[in-house]
LOTORRO-520244 format. One record per residue: x, y, z of N, C-alpha, C in turn. Coordinates in steps of 0.001 Angstrom, whole numbers, padded with zeros to 6 digits, always signed. Layout:
XYZXYZXYZ
...
//
This chain:
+009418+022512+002375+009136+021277+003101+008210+020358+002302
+007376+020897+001780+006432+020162+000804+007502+019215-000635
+008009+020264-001110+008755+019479-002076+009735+018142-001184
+010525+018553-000437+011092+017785+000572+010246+016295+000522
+008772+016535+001171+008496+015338+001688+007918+014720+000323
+007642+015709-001023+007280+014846-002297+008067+014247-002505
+009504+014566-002230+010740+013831-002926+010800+012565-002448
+010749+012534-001106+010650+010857+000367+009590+009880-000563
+008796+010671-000872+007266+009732-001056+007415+009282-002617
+007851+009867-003608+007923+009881-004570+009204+008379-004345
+010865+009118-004364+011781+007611-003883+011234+006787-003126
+010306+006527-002674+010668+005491-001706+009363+004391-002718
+008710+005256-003704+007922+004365-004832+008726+004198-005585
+009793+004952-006232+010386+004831-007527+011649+003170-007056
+012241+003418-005638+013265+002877-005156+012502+001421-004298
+011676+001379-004052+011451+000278-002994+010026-000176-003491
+009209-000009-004159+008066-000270-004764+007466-000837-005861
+008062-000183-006528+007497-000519-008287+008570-001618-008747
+009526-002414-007752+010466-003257-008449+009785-004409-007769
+008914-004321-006725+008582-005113-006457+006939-006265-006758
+006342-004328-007469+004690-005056-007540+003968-004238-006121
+004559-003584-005226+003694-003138-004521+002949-002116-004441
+002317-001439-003500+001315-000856-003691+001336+000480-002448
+001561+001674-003453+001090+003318-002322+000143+003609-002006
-000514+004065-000700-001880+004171-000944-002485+005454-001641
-003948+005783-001588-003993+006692-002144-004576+006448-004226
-004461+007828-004290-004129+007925-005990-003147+007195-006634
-002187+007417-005803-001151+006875-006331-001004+005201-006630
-001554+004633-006046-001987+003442-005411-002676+003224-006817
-003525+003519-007496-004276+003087-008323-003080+003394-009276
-002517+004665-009380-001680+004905-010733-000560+003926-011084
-000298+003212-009912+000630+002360-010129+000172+001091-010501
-000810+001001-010093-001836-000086-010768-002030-000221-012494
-002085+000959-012901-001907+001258-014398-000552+001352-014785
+000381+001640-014519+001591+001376-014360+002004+000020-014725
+001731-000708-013863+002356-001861-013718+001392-002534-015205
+000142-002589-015240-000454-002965-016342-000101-002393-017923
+000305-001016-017892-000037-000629-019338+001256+000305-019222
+002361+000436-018287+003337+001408-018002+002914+002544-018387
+001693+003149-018178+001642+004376-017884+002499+005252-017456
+002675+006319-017189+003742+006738-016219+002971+007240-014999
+003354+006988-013388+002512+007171-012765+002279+008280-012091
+003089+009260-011901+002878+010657-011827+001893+011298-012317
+001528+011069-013859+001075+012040-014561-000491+011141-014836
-000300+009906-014733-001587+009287-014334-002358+009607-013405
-001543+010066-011939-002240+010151-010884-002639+011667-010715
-001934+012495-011094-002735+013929-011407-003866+014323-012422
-003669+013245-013389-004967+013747-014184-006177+012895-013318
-006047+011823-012651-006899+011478-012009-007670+012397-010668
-006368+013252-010626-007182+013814-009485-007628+015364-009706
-007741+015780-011044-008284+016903-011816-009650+017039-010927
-010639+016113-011796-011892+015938-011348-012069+016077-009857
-011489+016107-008922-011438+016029-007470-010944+017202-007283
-010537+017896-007733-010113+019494-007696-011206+020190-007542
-012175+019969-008644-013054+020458-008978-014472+020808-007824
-014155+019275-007484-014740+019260-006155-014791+019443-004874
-013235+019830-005377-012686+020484-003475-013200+021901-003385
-013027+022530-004881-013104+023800-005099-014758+024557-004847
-015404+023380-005067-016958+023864-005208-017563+023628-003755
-016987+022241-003409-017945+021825-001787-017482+022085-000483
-015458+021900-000529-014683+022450+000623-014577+023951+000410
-013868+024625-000177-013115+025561-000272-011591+025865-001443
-011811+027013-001480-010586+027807-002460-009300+027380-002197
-008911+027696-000640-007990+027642-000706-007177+025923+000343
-008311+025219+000346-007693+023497+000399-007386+022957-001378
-008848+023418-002256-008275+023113-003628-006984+023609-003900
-006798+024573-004008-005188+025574-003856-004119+024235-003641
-004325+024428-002099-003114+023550-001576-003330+022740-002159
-004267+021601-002434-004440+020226-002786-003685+020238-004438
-004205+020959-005268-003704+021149-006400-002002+021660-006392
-001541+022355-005640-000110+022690-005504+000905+021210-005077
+000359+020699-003952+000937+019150-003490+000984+018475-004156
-000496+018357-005084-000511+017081-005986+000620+017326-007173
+000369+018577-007681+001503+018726-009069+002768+018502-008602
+003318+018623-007172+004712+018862-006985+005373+016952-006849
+003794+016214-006472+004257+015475-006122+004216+014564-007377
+003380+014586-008418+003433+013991-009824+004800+014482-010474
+004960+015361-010820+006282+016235-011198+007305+015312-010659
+007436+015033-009193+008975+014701-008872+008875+013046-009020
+007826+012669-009144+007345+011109-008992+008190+010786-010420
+007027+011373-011055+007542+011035-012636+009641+011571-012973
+009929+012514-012659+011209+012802-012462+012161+011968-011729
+011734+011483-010864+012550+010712-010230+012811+009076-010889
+012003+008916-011554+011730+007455-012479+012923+006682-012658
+014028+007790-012861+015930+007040-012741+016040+006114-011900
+015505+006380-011066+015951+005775-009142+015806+004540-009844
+014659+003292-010007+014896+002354-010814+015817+001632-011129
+016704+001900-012163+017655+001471-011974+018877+001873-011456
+018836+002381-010162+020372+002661-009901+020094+002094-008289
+018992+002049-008023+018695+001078-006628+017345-000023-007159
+018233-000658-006299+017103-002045-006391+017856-002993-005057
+016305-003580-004335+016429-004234-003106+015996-005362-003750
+017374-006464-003701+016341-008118-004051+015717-008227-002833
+015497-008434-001486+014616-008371-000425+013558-007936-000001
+012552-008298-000797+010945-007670-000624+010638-007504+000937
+010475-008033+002052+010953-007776+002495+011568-006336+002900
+012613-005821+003288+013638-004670+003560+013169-003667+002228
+012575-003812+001595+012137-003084+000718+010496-002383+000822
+009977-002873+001737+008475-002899+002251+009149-002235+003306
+010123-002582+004492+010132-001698+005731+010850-000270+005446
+011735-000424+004630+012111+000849+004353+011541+001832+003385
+010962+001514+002685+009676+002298+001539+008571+002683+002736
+008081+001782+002935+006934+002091+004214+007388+003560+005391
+008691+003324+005945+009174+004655+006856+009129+005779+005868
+009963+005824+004943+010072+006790+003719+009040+007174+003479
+008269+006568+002727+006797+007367+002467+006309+008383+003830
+006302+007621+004926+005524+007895+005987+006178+009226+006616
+007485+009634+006226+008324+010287+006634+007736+012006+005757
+007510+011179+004670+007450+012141+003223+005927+012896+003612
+005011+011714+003834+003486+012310+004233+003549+013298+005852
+004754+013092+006384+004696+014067+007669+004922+015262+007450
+006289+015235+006568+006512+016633+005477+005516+017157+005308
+004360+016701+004064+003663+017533+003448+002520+017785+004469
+001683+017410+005269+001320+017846+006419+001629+018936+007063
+002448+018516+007443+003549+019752+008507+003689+021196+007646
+003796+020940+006310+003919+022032+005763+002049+022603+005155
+001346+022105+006199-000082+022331+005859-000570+022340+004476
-000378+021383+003707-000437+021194+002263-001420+019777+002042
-001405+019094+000937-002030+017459+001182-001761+017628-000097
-001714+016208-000757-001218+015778-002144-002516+015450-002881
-003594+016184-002276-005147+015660-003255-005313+014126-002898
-005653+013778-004076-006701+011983-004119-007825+011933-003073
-007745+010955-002151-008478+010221-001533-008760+011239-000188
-007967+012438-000130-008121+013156+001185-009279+013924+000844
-009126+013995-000239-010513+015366-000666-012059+014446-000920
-011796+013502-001106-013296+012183-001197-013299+012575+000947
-012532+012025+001149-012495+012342+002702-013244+013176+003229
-012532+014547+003146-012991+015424+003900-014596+015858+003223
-014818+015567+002161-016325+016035+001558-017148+014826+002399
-016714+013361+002378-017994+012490+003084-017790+012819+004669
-016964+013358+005549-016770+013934+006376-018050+015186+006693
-017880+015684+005879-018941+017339+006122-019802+016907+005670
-020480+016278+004882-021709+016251+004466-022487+014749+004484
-021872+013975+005290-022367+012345+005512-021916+012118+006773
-021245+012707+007251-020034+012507+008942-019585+010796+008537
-019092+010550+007575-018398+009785+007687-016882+010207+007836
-016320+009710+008849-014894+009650+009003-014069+010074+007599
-012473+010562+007805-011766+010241+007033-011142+009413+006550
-010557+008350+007956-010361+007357+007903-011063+006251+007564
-012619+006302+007765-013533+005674+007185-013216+005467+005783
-013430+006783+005149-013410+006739+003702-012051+006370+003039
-010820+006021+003348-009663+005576+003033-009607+004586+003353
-009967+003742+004391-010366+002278+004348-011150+001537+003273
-012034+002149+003001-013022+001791+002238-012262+001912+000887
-011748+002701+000547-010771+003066-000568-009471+001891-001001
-008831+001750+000384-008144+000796+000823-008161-000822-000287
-009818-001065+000517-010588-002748+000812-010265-002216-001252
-010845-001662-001359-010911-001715-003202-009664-001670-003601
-009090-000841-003404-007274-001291-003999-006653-002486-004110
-007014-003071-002831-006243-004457-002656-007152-005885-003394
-008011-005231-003446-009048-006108-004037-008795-006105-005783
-008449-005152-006473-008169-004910-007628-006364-005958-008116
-005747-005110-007027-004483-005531-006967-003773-007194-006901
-005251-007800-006247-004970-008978-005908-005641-010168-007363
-006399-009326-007985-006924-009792-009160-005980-010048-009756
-004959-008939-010261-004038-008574-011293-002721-009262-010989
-002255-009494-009380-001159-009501-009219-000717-010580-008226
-002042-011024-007542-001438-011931-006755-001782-011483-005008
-001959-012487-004344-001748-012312-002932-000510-011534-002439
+000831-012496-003202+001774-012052-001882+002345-010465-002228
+001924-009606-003377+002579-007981-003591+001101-007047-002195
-000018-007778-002358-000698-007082-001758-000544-007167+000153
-000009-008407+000056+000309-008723+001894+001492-007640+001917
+002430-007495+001307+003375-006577+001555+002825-004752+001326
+001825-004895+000518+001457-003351+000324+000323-002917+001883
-000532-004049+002306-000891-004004+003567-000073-003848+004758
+001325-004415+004564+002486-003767+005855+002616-002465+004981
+003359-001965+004447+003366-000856+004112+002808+000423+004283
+001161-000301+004387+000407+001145+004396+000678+001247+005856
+000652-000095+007318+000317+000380+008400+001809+000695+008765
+002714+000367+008052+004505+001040+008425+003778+003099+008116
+003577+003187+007012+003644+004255+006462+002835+005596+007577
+001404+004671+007949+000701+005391+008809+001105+005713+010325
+002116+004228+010879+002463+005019+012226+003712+005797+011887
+004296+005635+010821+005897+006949+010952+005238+008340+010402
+003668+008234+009530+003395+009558+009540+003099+010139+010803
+002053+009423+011934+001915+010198+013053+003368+010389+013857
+004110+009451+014074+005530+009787+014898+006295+010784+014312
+006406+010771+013004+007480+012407+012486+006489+013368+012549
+004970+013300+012572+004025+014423+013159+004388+014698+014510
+004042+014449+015968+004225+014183+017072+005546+014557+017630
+006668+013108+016824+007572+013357+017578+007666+012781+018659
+008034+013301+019915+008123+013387+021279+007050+013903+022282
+006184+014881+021050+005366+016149+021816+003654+014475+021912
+004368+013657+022515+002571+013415+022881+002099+013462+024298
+001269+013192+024603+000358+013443+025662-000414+012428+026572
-000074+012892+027470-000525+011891+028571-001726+012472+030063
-002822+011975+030084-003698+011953+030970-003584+011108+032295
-003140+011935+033173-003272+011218+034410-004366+011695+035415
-004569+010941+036349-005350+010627+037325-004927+010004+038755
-004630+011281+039467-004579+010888+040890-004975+011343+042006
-005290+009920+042854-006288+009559+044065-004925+009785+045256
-005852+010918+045518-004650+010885+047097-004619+011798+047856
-004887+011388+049694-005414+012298+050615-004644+013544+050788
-003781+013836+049842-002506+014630+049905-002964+015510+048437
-004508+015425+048020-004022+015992+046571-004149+017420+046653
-004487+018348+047657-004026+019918+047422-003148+019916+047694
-001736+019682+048089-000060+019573+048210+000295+019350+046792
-000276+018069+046090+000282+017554+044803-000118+018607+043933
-001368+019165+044410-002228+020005+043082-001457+021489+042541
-000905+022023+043791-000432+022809+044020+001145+022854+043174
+001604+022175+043454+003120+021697+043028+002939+021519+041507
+002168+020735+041105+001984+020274+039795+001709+021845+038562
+000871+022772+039243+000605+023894+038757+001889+024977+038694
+002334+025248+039965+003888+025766+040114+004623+025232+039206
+005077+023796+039644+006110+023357+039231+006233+022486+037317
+005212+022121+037174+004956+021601+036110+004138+022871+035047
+003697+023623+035458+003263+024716+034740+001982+024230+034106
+000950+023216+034783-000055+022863+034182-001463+022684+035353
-002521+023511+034203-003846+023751+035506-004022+021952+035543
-005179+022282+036737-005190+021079+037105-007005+020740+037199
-007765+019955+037413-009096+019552+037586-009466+018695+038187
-009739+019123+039754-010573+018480+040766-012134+017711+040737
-011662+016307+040826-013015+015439+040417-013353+015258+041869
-014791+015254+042078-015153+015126+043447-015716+013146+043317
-015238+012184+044029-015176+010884+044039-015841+010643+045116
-015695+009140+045270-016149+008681+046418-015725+007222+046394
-014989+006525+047359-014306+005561+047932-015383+004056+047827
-015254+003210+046459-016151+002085+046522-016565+001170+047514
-015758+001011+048351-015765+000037+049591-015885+000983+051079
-015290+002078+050737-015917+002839+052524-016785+004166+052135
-017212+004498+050914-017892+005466+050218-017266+006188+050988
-016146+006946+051475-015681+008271+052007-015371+009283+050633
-015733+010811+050644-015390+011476+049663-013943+011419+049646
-013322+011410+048771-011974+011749+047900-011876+012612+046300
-010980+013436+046959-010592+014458+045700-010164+013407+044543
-010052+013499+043195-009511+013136+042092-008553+014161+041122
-007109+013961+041415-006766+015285+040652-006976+014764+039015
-007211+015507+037875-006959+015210+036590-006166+016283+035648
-005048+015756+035375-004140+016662+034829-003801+015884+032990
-003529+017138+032348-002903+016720+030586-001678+017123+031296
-000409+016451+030599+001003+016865+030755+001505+016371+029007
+002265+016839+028828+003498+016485+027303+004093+014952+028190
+004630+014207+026878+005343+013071+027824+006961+013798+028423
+007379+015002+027844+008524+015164+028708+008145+015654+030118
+006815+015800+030474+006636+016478+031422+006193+015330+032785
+006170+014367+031957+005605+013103+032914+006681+012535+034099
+007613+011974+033828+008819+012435+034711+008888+012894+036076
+008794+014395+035670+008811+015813+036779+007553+015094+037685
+005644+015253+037090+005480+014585+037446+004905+013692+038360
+005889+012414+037911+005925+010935+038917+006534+011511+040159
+007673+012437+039829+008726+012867+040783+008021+013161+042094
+006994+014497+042027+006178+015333+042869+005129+014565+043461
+004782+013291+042911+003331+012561+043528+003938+011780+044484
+005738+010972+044063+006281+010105+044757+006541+010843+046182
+007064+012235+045973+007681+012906+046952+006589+013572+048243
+005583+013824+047352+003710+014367+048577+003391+013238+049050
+003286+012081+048128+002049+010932+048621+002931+009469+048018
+003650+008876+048881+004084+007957+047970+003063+006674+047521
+002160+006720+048517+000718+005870+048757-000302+006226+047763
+000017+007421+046904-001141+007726+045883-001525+006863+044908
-002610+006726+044391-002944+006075+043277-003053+006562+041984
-002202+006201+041184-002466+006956+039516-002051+006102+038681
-003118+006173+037588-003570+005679+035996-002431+007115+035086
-002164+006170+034363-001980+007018+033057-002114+006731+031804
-002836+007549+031234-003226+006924+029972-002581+008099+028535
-002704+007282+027465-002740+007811+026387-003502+008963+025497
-003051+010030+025088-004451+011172+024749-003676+011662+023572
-004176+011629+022501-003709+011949+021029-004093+013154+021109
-004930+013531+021357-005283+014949+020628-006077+015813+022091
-005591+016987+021799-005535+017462+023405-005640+019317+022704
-007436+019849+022843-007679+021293+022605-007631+022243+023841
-007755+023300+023725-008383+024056+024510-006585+024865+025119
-007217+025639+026263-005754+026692+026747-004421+025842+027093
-003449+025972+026778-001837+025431+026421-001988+024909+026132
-002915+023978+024566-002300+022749+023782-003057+023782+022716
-003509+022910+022122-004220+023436+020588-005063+024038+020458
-005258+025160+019843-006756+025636+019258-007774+024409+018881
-008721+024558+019143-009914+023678+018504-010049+024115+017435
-010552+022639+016378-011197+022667+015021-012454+022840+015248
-012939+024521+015192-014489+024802+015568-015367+024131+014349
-014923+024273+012911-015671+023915+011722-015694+022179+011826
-015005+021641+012760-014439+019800+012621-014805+019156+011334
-014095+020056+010327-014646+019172+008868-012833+019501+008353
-011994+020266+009076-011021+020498+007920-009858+020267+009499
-008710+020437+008707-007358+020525+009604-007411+021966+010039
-007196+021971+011367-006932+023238+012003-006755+024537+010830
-005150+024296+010136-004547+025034+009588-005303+025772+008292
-005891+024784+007591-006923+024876+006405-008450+025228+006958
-008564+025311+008352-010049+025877+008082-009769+027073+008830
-008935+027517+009375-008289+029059+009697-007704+029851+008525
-007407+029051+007571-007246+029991+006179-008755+029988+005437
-009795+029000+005666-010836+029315+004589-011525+030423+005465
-011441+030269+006368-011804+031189+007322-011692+032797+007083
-010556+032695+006676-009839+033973+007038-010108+034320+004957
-010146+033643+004023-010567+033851+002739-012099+034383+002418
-013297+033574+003130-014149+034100+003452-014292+035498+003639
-013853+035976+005118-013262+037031+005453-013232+038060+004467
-011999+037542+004403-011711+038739+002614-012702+039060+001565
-013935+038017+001238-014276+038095+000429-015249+038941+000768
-015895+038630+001820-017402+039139+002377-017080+040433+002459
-015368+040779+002876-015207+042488+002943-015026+043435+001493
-014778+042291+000767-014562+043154-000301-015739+043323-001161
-016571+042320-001141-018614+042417-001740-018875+043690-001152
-018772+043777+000601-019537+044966+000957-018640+046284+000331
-017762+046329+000151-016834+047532-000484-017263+047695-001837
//
C-alpha cells in the first residue's frame, strides 16, 4: 500500500505538476523548487534533504518512526525519480484541470501511505519533534513551512504557479482526510425530550451505542430535563433520526460534527499525544523489547 500511494503522489507531480511550475507540499515542495531552477532531479534531491531529519527522528522521536520515515521516503524518491517518463507522454494544457486532478491524486497517494502506517519523512518529522517538545501543533509547523515555500516560489516564479499550488495543497488535504475516513465519520448528537428513557433505551438496543445522560434545566420554566448525548458513525445516523421521530416526534436535537472520537467502540487513545496511534504503540512495544533484553 505504501508503494501504491508513492506511485499516486509521485504521478500526479511527474503528470500534473512540474509542466506547469507548481508546487507539492512538503520536501518535495522545495525539491521541485531546485528542479525547476537547476533541474536537479527531484526525488533524489528530496531524500538527501531529508537524511539530516532522519537523524533526528532517530535520536528525539524514536527507532522505529525513523524506520518508517526512512522506508517511505526512499520508496517515494525512488518512484518519483522513476517515474520522470510520465512527462512526456501526459501533459494537461489546462492549468487549471491539472491542479484539480494532481491535487485528488496526491491526496489519494498521502491516504495510502498513512493507512499503511508509514509517512514519507520531511516536514512530518520537524512536526512531530516541535509537537513533543514546544506543543506546537503539527499543523502549526507545516503552515509555517507552507508561508516559506510560497514565499520562495513566488520570488522565482511568479504569483499565478503559487495561487494554483495553494488550491492544490487544500484539494490535496481534504481527499487525504476523505480516502482516510471514507464514510466512517462521526456524528454527536444531542437530545432534549420528555420521552428520553424510551429513546435511551432503543438507541442502546437498537443502535448498539451507550448513551450519556446530561442533567439540564429548561431556560424559560427552569424545569429539570434529561439531555441524552450519544457518538453514532454517519451510517448509523439514519436508524437514529428513525427512533427519536418514532418515541418523541416533538424532541429537540442538534447534530454536530466530531472528527476524532477515543475511548470504548471507537479508537484507542493516543496516551503519549506526540505520535499517531499506530507509531507510538510500536515505539512502545520497541521500548519493551529493549528494557527486556538489558535486564536479560
Amino acid at each position: 500500500m505504501t508503494t501504491l500511494g508513492c506511485v499516486l503522489m509521485a504521478a500526479s507531480i511527474n503528470c500534473f505538476f512540474l509542466q506547469h511550475h507548481f508546487l507539492s507540499g512538503g520536501l518535495a515542495g522545495l525539491s521541485m523548487i531546485l528542479y525547476y531552477l537547476f533541474q536537479w532531479p527531484a526525488g533524489t534531491t528530496s531524500f538527501l534533504m531529508n537524511i539530516p531529519l532522519f537523524f533526528l527522528a532517530y535520536r528525539y522521536i524514536g527507532k522505529l518512526f525513523c524506520f518508517d520515515s526512512l522506508v517511505g521516503s526512499l520508496i517515494f524518491s525512488v518512484v518519483l525519480d522513476g517515474t520522470s517518463f510520465l512527462q512526456s507522454l501526459v501533459y494537461v494544457d489546462d492549468p487549471l484541470l491539472s491542479c484539480l486532478a494532481g491535487g485528488v491524486m496526491e491526496g489519494l497517494g498521502c491516504a495510502l501511505v498513512y493507512r499503511a502506517e508509514t509517512s514519507t519523512g520531511g516536514i512530518d518529522i520537524l512536526g512531530f519533534m516541535t509537537k513533543k517538545y514546544y506543543n506546537i501543533s503539527v499543523s502549526t509547523t507545516n503552515f509555517i513551512y507552507s508561508l516559506f515555500l510560497m514565499a520562495v516560489a513566488v520570488f522565482f516564479f511568479g504569483l499565478e504557479p503559487v495561487l494554483y499550488s495553494t488550491v492544490i495543497f487544500f484539494l490535496a488535504f481534504k481527499a487525504t482526510n476523505f480516502f482516510m475516513l471514507g464514510f466512517d465519520y462521526k456524528k454527536t448528537v444531542l437530545i432534549i425530550s420528555s420521552q428520553s428513557d424510551a429513546i435511551g433505551q432503543r438507541i442502546m438496543s437498537e443502535v448498539n451505542r451507550g448513551i450519556t445522560i446530561l442533567h439540564g434545566e429548561g431556560g424559560y420554566s427552569h424545569a429539570p430535563q434529561d439531555i441524552i448525548l450519544v457518538v453514532v458513525k454517519l451510517t448509523q445516523l439514519a436508524h437514529l433520526n428513525t427512533i427519536i421521530k418514532e418515541v418523541d416526534p416533538m424532541a429537540f436535537v442538534t447534530v454536530q460534527d466530531t472528527n476524532d472520537v477515543f475511548g470504548r467502540g471507537f479508537t484507542a487513545p493516543n496516551v503519549e499525544g506526540t505520535l499517531p496511534p499506530e507509531w507510538a504503540a510500536k515505539k512502545a512495544q520497541a521500548e519493551a523489547q529493549e528494557a527486556t533484553h538489558k535486564e536479560n
